[in-house]
DRENMAR-314415 format. One line per field, with one value per residue (C-alpha): residue in one letter; x, y, z. Coordinates in steps of 0.05 Angstrom, whole numbers, padded with zeros to 5 digits, always signed. Layout:
BEGIN
r = c(a:...)
X = c(X:...)
Y = c(Y:...)
Z = c(Z:...)
This chain:
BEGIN
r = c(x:x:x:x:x:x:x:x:x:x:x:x:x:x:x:x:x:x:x:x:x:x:x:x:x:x:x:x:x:x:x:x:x:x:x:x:x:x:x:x:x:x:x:x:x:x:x:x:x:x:x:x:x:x:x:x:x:x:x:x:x:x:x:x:x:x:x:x:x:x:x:x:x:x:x:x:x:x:x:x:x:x:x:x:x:x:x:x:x:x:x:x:x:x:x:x:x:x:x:x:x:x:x:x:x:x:x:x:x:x:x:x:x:x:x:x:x:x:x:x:x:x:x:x:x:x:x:x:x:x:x:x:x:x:x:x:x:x:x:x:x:x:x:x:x:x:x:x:x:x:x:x:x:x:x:x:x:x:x:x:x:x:x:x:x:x:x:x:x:x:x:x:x:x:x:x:x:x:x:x:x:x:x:x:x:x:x:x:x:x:x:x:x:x:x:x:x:x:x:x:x:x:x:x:x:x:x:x:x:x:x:x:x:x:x:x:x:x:x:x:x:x:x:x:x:x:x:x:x:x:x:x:x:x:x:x:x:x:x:x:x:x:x:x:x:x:x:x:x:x:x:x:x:x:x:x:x:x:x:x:x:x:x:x:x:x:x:x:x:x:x:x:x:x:x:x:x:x:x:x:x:x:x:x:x:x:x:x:x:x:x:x:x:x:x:x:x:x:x:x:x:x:x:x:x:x:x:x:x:x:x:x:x:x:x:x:x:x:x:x:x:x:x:x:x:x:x:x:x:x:x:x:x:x:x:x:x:x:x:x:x:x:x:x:x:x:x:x:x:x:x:x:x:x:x:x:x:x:x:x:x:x:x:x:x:x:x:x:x:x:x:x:x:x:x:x:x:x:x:x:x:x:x:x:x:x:x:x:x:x:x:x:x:x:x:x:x:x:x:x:x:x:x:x:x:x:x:x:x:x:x:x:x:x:x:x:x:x:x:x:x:x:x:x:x:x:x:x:x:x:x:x:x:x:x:x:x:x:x:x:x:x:x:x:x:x:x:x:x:x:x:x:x:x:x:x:x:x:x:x:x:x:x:x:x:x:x:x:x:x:x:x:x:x:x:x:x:x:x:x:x:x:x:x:x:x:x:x:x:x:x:x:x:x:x:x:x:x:x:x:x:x:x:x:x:x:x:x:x:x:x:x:x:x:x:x)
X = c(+02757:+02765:+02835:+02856:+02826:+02876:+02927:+02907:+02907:+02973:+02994:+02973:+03007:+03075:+03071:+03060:+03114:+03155:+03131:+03154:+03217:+03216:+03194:+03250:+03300:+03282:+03293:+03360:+03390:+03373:+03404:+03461:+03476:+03479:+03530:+03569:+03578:+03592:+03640:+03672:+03674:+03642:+03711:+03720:+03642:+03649:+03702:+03660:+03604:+03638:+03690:+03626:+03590:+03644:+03639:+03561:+03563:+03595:+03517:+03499:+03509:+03482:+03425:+03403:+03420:+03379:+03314:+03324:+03334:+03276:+03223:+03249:+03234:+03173:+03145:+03160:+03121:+03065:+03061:+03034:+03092:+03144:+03226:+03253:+03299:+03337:+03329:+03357:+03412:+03428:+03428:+03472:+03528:+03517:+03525:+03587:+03620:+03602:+03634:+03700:+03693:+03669:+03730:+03778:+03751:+03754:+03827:+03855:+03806:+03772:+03841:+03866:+03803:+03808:+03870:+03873:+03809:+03768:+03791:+03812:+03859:+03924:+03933:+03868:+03888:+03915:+03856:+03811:+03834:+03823:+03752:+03750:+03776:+03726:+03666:+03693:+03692:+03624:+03603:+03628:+03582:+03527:+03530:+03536:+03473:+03431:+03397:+03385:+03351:+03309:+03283:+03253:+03217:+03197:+03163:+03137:+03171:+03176:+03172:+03238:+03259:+03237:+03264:+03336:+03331:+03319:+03379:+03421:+03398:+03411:+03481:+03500:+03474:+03518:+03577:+03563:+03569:+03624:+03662:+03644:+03652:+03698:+03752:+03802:+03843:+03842:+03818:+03747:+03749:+03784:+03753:+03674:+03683:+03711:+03660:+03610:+03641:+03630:+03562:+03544:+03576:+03529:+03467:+03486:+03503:+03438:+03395:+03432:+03418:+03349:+03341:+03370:+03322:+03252:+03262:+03276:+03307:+03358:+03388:+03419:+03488:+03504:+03499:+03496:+03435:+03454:+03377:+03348:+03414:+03399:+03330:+03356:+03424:+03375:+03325:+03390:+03426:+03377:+03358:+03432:+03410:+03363:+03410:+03473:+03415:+03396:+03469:+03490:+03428:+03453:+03524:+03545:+03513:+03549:+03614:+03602:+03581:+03661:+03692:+03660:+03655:+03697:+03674:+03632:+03577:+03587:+03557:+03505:+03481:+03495:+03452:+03388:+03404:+03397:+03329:+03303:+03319:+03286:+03223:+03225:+03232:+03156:+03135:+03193:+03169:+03101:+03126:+03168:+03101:+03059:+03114:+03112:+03037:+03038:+03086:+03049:+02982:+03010:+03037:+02969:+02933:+02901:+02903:+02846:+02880:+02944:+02907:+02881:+02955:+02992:+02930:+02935:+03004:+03025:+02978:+02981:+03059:+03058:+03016:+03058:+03113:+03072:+03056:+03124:+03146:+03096:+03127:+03200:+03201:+03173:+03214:+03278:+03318:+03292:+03286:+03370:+03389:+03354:+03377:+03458:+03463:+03505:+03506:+03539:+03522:+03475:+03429:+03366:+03362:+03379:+03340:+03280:+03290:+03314:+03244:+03210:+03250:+03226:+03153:+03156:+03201:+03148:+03085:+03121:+03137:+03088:+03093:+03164:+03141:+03089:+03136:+03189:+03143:+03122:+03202:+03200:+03238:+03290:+03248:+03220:+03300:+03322:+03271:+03264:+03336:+03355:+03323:+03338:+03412:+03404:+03409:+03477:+03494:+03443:+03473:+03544:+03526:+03476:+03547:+03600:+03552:+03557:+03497:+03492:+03492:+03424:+03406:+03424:+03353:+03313:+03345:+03322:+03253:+03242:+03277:+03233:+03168:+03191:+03199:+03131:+03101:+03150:+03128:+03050:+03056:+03095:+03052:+02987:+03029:+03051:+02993:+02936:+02947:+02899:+02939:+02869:+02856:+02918:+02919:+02845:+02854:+02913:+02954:+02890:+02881:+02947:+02955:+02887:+02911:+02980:+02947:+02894:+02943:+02997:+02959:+02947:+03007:+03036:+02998:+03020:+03097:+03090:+03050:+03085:+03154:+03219:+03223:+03195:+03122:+03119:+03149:+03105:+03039:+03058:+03081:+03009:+02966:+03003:+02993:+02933:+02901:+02939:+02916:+02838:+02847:+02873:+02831:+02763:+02794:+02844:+02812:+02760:+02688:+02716:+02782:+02759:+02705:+02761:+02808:+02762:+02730:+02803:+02807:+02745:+02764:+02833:+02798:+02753:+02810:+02847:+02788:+02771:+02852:+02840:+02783:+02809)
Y = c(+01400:+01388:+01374:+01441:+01474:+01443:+01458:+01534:+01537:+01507:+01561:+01614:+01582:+01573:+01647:+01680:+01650:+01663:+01738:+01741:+01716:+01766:+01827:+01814:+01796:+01866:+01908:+01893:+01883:+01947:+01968:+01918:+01956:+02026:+02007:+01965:+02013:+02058:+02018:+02000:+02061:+02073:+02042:+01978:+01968:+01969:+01918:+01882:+01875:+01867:+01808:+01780:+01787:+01756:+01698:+01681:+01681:+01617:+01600:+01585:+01512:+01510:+01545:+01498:+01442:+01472:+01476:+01410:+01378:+01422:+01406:+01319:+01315:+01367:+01311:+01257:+01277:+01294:+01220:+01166:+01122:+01170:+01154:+01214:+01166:+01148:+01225:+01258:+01209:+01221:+01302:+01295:+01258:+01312:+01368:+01345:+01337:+01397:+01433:+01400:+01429:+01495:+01504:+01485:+01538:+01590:+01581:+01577:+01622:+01662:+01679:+01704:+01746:+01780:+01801:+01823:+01845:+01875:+01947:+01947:+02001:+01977:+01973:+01942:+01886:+01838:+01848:+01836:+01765:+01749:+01766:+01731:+01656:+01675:+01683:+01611:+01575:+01600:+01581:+01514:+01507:+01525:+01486:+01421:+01444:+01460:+01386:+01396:+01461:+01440:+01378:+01427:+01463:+01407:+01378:+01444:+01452:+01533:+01541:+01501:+01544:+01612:+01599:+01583:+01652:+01686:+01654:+01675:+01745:+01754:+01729:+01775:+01824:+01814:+01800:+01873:+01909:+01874:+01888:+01965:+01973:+01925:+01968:+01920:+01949:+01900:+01904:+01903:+01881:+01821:+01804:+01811:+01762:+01706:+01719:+01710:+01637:+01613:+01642:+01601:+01537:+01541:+01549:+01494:+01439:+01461:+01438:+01388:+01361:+01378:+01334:+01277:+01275:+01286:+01270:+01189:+01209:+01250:+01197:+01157:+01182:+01200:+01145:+01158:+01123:+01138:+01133:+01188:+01223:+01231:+01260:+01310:+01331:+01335:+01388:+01409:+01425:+01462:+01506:+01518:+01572:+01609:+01615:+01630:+01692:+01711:+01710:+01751:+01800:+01815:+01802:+01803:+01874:+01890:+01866:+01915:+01968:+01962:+01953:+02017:+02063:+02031:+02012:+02075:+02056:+01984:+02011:+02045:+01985:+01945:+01986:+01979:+01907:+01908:+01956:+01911:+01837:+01864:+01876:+01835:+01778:+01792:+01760:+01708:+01679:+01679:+01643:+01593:+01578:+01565:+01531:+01461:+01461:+01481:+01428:+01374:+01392:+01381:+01311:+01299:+01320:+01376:+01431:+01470:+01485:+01489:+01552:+01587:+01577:+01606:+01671:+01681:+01682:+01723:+01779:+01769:+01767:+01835:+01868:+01850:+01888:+01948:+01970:+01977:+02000:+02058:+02099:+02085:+02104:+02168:+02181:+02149:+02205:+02225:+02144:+02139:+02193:+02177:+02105:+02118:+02194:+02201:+02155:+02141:+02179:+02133:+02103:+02150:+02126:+02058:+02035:+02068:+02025:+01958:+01968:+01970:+01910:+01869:+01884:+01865:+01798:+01775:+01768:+01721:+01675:+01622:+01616:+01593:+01542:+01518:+01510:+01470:+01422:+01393:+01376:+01396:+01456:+01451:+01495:+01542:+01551:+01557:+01613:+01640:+01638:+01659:+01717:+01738:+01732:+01793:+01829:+01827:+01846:+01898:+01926:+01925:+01957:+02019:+02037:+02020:+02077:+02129:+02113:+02128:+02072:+02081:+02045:+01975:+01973:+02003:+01941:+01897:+01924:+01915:+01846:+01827:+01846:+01802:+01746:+01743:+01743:+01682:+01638:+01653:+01616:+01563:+01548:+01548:+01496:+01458:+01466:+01491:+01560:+01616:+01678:+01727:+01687:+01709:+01774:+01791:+01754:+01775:+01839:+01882:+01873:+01885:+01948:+01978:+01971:+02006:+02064:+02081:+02065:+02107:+02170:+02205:+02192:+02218:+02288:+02286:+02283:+02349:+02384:+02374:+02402:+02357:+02324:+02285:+02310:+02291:+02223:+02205:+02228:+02199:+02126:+02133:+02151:+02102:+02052:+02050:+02067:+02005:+01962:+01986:+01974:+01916:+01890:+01924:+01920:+01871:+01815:+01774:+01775:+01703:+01730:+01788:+01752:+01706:+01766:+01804:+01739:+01726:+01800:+01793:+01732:+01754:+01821:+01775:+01735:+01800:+01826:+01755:+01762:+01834:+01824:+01751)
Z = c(-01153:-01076:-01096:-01138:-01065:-01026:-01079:-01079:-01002:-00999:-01050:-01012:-00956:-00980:-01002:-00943:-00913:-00970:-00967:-00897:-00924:-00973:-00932:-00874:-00935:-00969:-00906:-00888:-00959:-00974:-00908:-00920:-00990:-00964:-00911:-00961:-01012:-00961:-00918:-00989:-01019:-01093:-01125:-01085:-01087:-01163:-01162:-01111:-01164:-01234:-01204:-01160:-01227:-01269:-01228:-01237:-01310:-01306:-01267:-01338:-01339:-01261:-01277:-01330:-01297:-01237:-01276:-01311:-01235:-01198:-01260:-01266:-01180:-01183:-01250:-01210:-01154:-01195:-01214:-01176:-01189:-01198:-01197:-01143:-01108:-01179:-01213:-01153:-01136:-01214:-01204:-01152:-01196:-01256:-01193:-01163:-01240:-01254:-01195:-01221:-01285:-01263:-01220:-01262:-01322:-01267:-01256:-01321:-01367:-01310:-01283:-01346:-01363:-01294:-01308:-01376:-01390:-01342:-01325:-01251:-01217:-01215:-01138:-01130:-01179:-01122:-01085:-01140:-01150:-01070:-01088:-01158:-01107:-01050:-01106:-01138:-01069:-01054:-01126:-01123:-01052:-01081:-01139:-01097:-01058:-01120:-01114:-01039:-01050:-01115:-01066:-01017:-01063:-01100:-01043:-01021:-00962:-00965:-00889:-00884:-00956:-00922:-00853:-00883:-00927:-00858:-00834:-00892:-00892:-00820:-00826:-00881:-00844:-00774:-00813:-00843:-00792:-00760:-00822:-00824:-00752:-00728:-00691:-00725:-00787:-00841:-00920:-00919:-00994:-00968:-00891:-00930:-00982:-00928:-00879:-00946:-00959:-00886:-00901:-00962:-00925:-00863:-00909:-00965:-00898:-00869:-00930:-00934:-00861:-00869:-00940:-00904:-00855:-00885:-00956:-00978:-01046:-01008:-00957:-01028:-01054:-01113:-01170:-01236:-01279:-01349:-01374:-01322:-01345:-01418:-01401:-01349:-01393:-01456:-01418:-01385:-01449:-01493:-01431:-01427:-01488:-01439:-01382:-01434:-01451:-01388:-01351:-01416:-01406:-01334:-01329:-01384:-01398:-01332:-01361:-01417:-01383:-01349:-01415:-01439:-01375:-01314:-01243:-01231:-01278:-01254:-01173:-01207:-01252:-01182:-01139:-01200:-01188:-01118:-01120:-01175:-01137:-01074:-01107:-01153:-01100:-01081:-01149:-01147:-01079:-01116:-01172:-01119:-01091:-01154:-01201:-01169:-01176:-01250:-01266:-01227:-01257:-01330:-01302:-01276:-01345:-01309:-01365:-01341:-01270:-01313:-01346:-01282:-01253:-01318:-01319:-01233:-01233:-01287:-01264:-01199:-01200:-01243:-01192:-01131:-01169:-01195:-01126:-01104:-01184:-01187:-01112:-01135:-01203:-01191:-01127:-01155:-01134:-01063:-01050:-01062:-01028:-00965:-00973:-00996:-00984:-01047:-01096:-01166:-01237:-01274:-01206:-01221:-01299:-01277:-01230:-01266:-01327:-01285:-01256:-01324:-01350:-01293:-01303:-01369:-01350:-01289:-01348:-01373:-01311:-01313:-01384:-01372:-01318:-01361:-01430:-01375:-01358:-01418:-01431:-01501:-01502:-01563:-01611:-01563:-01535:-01600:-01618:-01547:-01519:-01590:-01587:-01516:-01530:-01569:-01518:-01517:-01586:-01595:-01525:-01553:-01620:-01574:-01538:-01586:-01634:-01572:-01539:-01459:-01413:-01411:-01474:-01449:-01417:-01474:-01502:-01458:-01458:-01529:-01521:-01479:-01503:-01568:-01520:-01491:-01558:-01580:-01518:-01527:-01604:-01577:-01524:-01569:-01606:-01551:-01495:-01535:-01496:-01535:-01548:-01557:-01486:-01448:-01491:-01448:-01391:-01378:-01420:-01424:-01350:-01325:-01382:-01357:-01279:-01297:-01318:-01281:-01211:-01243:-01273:-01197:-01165:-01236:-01228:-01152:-01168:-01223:-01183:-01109:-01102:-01087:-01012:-00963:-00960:-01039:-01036:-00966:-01015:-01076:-01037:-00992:-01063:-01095:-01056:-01034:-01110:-01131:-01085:-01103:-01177:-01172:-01128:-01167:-01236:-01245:-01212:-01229:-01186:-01161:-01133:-01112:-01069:-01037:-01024:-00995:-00952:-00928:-00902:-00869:-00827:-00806:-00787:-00748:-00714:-00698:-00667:-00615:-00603:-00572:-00538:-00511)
């Protein structure tokens, strides 16, 4: 028990630094994005995101082998006796093949795709392709680095993980504005992407500096162990279904949205992207925090804890996004145009819906974690990523019959929604995880706190007219009615007391500080 406190203090930790990550990282992307898209203009900015996109669909195969590397180190250390030394030395042979491979795909089919396929403005086409090398050059870096990174956060090291994310943020952001006000005349298409390279270089050696020194495993070169490499390509390869699905869900729906409607629509589904990743990131640094300990309780045989994890963190991840979800979706409009001024056709609708889709995605979070680290994934990525590579097709068939761009996120709604209920029977199966438990613990909670936090600041947006005294009332109500029901209504008596308890004693400490 003693031990599950430590483990809940250190989660609470490692997310407040990872929310002061997240709060710094928030407020100067979305300052980065308005001056991008304007100091690249709504054309360039689309090619900017469709070639940039193009690019990370090929994060398939590094995204599963990601996972499979971040849940074998994260098991390990969860056991008294576990391998690290041998599975990370391993990962780091698998990483550095697989940057060969990856580069040598982009320059034969990726080449041929960019230049046939995708619809680009002629005089923009040269251009283009400088983007399409910078994007592979940074891709290959951070492909190299992905067993560096997964070793921090394996070990729990998030004020080392945070303090790096700082650092990144505040380099794109000075290499910004020298590029949009650099008294220099050069192509900012091409001088952005470069600066972005050195960028991605500085991070990835910095990890790797710090790995060396703190973390045993990490000081070993690579070496390839073929047994630790048949458990890690196994996990590795049937997750490859649920990254194939979810690079297809968001690139490759961005891909269709430029076969079907050009680069216009692409800025638009860019700029829901960029809306949705900054507040989304509030429940990913969440989930960053409490993913190592759900995998290392299941190593332990800790299912109880296992269970209060999965329940905590898929409500309280949901409500971290609700009470920035709730303001922007019903001030969509007056939010863009005092962040871009003028923006793309499309941005209101989409960001609205990206919004939605990520609410529904974030329920499912810890029931990803949770199916990972039991190791058995082929059936549930069979059924699972099977199903979430619908999204695609159904996507194609919704604008191939006329549909607006829209409909690619009702899609994914109802897509996702199908995948929740899919992960909840193969976890009773596989954890002995009740479904009528998680359906009250944790659906009829998080339904019941939506609409009671959303009815009021509803009424406030029909009844106020357009502009800044609405949005200022409908963000304050918002806000502040959110954070009561959630804190009366969906929390427990238990979590409610320790909330409220840790309020008191910073209060407390605030208070000696002032008077001191």
């Amino acid at each position: 028990m003693s031990d599950n406190r430590e483990n809940t203090k250190r989660i609470a930790k490692n997310t407040m630094m990872l929310y002061v990550r997240m709060l710094f990282s928030m407020i100067v992307s979305l300052y980065t994005s308005r001056v991008i898209l304007n100091m690249l203009g709504v054309e360039d900015y689309g090619i900017y995101n469709v070639v940039g996109g193009f690019v990370s669909m090929f994060s398939l195969i590094s995204s599963a082998l990601s996972s499979a590397t971040s849940r074998f180190i994260t098991f390990e250390l969860g056991k008294p006796d576990g391998k690290t030394r041998e599975i990370f030395s391993t990962a780091l042979c698998i990483h550095l093949a697989l940057a060969a491979i990856v580069l040598i795909a982009f320059e034969t089919f990726g080449l041929w795709f960019l230049n046939t396929k995708l619809v680009i403005p002629a005089h923009r086409l040269p251009v283009a392709n400088y983007v399409f090398q910078a994007s592979i050059l940074s891709f290959v870096v951070g492909v190299i680095g992905v067993p560096y990174t997964s070793a921090v956060v394996a070990h729990e090291r998030m004020d080392t993980f945070a303090f790096l994310g700082v650092l990144e943020v505040v380099l794109k952001l000075v290499f910004v504005l020298f590029v949009a006000y650099s008294p220099f005349n050069f192509d900012k298409l091409i001088v952005f992407p470069t600066l972005m390279i050195g960028m991605s270089v500085c991070i990835q050696f910095s990890y790797w500096l710090f790995c060396r020194k703190h973390f045993e495993e990490c000081r070993c070169g690579p070496n390839f162990r073929k047994d630790y490499f048949k458990g890690m390509f196994s996990f590795a390869g049937w997750n490859f279904i649920g990254c194939t699905a979810g690079i297809l869900k968001g690139q490759g729906i961005n891909m269709l949205l430029n076969l079907f409607f050009g680069t216009v629509v692409n800025a638009a589904y860019g700029i829901a992207c960029t809306v949705s990743s900054a507040v989304g990131g509030f429940a990913g640094n969440f989930m960053t925090a409490l993913n190592p300990q759900i995998t290392k309780s299941y190593a332990a045989g800790d299912k109880e804890y296992m269970f209060s994890l999965i329940d905590r963190g898929s409500r309280f991840s949901f409500y971290l996004i609700l009470v920035f979800a709730i303001p922007l979706i019903l001030e969509t409009d007056h939010v863009l145009a005092i962040w871009l001024g003028e923006y793309p056709e499309y941005s209101v609708a989409f960001v609205r819906l990206m919004l939605t889709v990520s609410l529904v995605d974030t329920i499912s979070n810890t029931l990803i974690t949770a199916q990972n680290a039991t190791g058995k994934i082929r059936n549930y990525q069979l059924a699972v990523g099977g199903m979430l590579m619908m999204n695609f097709p159904f996507s194609y068939i919704a604008l191939k019959s006329g549909c607006s761009p829209s409909a690619v996120f009702v899609v994914a709604i109802m897509v996702g929604l199908a995948c929740l209920l899919l992960r909840l029977i193969f976890l009773r199966k596989m954890i002995g995880l009740s479904m009528l438990w998680f359906f009250r613990s944790v659906l009829s909670r998080i339904l019941i706190v939506t609409i009671s936090a959303a009815a009021i600041p509803l009424a406030v947006h029909f009844t106020m007219p357009y502009g800044w005294l609405r949005t200022l009332t409908v963000v304050a109500v918002s806000v502040i009615l959110t954070a009561v029901v959630i804190l009366y209504v969906g929390c427990s008596r238990n979590e409610r007391h320790s909330i409220l308890l840790a309020l008191r004693k910073k209060l407390r400490r605030h208070r000696t500080h002032r008077i001191a």
